[in-house]
Legacy VTK file of the C-alpha trace (Angstrom):
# vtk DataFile Version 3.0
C-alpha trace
ASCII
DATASET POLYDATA
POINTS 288 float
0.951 -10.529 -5.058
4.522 -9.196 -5.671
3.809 -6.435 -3.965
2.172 -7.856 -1.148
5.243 -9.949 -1.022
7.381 -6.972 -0.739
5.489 -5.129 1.645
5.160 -7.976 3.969
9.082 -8.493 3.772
9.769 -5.026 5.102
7.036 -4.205 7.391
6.814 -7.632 9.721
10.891 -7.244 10.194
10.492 -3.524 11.096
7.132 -4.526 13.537
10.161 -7.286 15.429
12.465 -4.900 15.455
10.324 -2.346 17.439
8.401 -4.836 19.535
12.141 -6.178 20.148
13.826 -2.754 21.193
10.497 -1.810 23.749
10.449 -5.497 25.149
14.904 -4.608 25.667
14.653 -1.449 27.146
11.485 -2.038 29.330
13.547 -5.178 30.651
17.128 -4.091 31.069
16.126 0.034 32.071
18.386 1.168 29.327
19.004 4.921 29.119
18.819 5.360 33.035
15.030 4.523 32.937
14.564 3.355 36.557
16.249 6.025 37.511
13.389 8.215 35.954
10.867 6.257 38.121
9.316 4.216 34.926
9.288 0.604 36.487
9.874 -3.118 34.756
6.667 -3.753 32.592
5.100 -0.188 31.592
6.922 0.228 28.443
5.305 -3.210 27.417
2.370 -2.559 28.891
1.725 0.692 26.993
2.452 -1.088 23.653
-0.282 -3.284 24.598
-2.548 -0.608 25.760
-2.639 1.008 23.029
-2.733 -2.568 20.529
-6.111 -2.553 22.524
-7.597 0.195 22.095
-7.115 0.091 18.586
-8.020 -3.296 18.134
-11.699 -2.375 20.238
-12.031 0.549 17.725
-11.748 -2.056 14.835
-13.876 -4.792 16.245
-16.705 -2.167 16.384
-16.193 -0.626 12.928
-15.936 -4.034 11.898
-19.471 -4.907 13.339
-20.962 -2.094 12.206
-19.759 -2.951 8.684
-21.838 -6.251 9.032
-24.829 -4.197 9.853
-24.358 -4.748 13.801
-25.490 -1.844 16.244
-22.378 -1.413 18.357
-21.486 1.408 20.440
-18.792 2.358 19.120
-17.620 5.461 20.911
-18.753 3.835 24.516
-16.423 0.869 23.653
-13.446 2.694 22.674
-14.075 5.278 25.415
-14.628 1.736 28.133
-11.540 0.399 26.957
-9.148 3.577 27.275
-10.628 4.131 31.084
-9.654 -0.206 31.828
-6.550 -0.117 29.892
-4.866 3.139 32.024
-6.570 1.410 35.246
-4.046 -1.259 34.354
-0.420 1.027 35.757
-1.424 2.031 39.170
-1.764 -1.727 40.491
1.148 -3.300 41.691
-0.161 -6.797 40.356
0.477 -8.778 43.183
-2.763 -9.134 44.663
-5.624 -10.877 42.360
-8.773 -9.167 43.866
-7.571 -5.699 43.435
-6.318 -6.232 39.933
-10.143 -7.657 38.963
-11.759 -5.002 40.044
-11.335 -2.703 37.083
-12.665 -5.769 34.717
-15.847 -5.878 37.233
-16.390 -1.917 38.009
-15.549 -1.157 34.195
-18.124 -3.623 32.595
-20.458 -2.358 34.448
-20.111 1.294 33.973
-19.798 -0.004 30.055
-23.565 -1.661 30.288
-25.118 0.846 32.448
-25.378 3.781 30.287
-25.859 1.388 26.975
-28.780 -0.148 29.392
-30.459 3.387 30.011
-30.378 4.398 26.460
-31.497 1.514 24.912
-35.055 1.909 27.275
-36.011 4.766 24.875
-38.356 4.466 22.587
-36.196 4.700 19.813
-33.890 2.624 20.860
-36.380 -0.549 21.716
-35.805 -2.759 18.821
-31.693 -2.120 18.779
-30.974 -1.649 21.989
-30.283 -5.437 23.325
-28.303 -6.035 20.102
-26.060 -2.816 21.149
-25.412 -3.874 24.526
-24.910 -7.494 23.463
-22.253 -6.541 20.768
-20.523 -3.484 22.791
-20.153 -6.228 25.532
-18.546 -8.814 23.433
-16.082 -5.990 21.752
-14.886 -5.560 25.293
-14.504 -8.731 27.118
-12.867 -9.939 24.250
-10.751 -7.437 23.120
-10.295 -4.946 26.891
-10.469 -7.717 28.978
-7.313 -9.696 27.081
-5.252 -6.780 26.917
-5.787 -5.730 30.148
-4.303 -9.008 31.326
-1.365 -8.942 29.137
-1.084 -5.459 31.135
-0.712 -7.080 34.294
1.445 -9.775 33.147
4.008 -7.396 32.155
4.174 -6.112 35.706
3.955 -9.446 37.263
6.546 -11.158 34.556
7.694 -9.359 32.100
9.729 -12.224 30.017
6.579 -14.486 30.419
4.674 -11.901 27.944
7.399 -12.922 25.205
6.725 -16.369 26.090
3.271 -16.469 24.918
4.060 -14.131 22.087
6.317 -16.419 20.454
4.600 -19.901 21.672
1.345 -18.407 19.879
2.966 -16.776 16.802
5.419 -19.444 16.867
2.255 -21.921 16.090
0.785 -19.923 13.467
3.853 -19.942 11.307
4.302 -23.759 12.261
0.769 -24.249 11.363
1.060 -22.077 8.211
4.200 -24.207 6.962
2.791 -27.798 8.021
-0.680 -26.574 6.361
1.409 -25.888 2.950
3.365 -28.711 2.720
1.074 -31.327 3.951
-2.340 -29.984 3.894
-4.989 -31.950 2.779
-8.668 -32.363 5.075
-9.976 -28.903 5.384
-10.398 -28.156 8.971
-13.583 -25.673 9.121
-14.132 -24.547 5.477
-17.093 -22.703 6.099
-15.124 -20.273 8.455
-11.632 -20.666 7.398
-11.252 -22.466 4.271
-6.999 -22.253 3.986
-7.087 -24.170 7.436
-6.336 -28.147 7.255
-6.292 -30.268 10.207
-2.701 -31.291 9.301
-2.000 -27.560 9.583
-3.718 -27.663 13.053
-1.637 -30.695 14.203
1.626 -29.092 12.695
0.282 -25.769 14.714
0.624 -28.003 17.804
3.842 -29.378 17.876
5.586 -26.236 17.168
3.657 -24.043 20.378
4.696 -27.505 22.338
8.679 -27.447 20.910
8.325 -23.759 21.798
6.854 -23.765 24.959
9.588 -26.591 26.584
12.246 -25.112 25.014
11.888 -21.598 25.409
10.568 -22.115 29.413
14.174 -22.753 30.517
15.843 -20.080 28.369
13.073 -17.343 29.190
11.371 -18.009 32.686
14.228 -19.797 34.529
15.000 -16.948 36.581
11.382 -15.862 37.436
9.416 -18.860 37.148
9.347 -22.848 37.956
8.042 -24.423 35.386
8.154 -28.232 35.168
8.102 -29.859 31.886
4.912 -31.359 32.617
3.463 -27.959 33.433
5.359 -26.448 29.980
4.136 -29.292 27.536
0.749 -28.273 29.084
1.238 -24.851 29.165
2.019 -25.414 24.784
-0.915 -27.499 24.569
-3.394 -24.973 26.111
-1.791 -21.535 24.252
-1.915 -23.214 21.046
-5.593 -24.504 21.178
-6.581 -20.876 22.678
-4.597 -19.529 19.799
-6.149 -21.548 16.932
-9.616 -20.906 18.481
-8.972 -16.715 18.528
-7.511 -16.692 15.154
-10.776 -18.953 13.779
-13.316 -16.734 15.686
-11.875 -13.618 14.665
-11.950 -15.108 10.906
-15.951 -16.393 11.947
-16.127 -12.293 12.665
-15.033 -11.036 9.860
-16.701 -13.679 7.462
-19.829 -12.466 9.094
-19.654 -8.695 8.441
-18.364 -9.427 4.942
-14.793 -8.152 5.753
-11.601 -9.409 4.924
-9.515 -8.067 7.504
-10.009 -5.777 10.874
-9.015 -2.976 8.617
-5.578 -1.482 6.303
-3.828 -0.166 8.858
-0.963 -2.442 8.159
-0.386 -3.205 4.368
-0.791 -6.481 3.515
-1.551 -7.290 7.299
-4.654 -6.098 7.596
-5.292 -4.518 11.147
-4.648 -4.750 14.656
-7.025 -7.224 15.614
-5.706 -9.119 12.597
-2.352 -9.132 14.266
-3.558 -9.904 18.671
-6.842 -11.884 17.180
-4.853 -15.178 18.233
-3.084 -13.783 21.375
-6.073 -12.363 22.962
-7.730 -15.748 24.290
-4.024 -16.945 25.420
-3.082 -13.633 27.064
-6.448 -14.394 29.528
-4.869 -18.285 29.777
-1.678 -17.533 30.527
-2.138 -14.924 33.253
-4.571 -17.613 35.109
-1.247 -20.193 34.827
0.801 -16.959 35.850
-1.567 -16.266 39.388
-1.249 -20.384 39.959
2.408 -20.494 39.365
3.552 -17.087 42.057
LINES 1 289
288 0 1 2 3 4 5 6 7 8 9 10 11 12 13 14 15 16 17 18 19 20 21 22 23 24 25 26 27 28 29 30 31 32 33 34 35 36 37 38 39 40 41 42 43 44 45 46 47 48 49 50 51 52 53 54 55 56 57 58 59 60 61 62 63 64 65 66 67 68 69 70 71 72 73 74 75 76 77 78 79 80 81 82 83 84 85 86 87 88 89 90 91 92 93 94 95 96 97 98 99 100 101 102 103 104 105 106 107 108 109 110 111 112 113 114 115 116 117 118 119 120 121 122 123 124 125 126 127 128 129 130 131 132 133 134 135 136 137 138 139 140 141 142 143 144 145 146 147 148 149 150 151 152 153 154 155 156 157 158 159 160 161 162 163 164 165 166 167 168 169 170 171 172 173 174 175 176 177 178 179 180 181 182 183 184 185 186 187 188 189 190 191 192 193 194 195 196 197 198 199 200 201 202 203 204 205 206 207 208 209 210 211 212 213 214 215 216 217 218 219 220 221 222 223 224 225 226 227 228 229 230 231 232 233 234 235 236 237 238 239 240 241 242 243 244 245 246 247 248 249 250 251 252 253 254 255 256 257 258 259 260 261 262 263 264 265 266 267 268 269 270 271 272 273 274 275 276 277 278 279 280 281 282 283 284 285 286 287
């Protein structure tokens, strides 16, 4: 526990610090980088890209741990193709940024569809495409998003980042000092609803104070539409963290993987940004 302790204290400070100095330069252009041509958004956005695509190689050696046919390699493969599709938009018009999302789940089922009319592949094959699927609409899809928002508004991508982590650590703290009616034992059992309330009120606080300081120059958003805008990232975020924990509870696991000590893995770390990433960018296309 010490040591978890320890490793936790050095390794989520040094994860800020990096995050921080890639979410600075990609906003300022430090270092003469729009000079080289590398536009507002794409340093972000390839941090993100690449969060994805390890997070969809996790969610299917996650499911296969629980005995799941998943293809694996077609999922990974999927989500690198979507994820570059992401930079060559200019994320200003909706219908063109949705067609990757339509033209790559489609290419995704197609072959996964063809193989699984084998005969070998008859009793497995609907469970693959069913479970390949779900790997990348809610794991691609999310991140692809959170692409587009940081070509569309950069500083809003920090909003949700600290609106949704912001209510974990309020719901962690609330949960620990006042935690007493289990929320959904059976999936989560540290969760309490007083946890969940405390969870809440902290992505709320966040989300009005942190609209004026972070999206004032880019973005009108009423405090109405920000006390919303809290209410709606912090249920998406409590529902991603729980079904990622319903996930891993199911295949036996206790986290994505060890990438990170003490962490766990990737998905660990984006399992309760990925709903509010696909939330936030619908608010985003309303608001501009």
């Amino acid at each position: 526990m010490a040591s978890d302790l320890g490793t936790r204290a050095v390794l989520a400070p040094t994860m800020l610090l990096v995050i921080g100095g890639i979410y600075w330069l990609d906003l300022t252009g430090a270092f003469g980088l729009r000079e080289a041509g590398i536009k507002e958004g794409s340093l972000s956005a390839g941090l993100l890209g690449l969060l994805g695509i390890g997070g969809a190689w996790e969610f299917g050696r996650l499911l296969r741990a629980g005995g799941f046919e998943v293809g694996l390699r077609t999922l990974v493969v999927a989500t690198v193709v979507l994820l570059i599709a992401a930079f060559p938009f200019g994320w200003h018009d909706l219908d063109h940024e949705l067609y990757p999302l339509v033209v790559g789940t489609l290419l995704l089922l197609f072959p996964l569809a063809l193989r699984s009319l084998g005969r070998d592949n008859m009793q497995k094959g609907l469970e693959r495409q069913g479970a390949t699927l779900l790997g990348f609409v809610m794991v691609a899809w999310p991140m692809y998003l959170a692409m587009g928002t940081c070509f569309r508004c950069l500083p809003s991508v920090i909003y949700v980042v600290l609106i949704c982590k912001g209510g974990d650590i309020g719901g962690y703290c609330f949960g620990r000092l006042f935690g007493r009616h289990k929320l959904i034992p059976h999936i989560s059992p540290g969760k309490t609803v007083e946890g969940a309330i405390g969870s809440l009120v902290t992505s709320i606080a966040l989300a009005w104070g942190l609209a004026v300081w972070l999206l004032a120059d880019r973005i009108e958003l009423p405090l109405w539409a920000a006390l919303g805008t809290g209410v709606l990232l912090n249920f998406t975020t409590q529902t991603g963290d729980l079904i990622e924990s319903l996930l891993k509870r199911r295949c036996g696991q206790k986290d994505s993987s060890n990438l990170l000590p003490a962490h766990g893995g990737i998905l660990d770390l984006v399992d309760s940004l990925l709903f509010s990433f696909c939330a936030w960018f619908l608010i985003l296309v309303w608001l501009t």
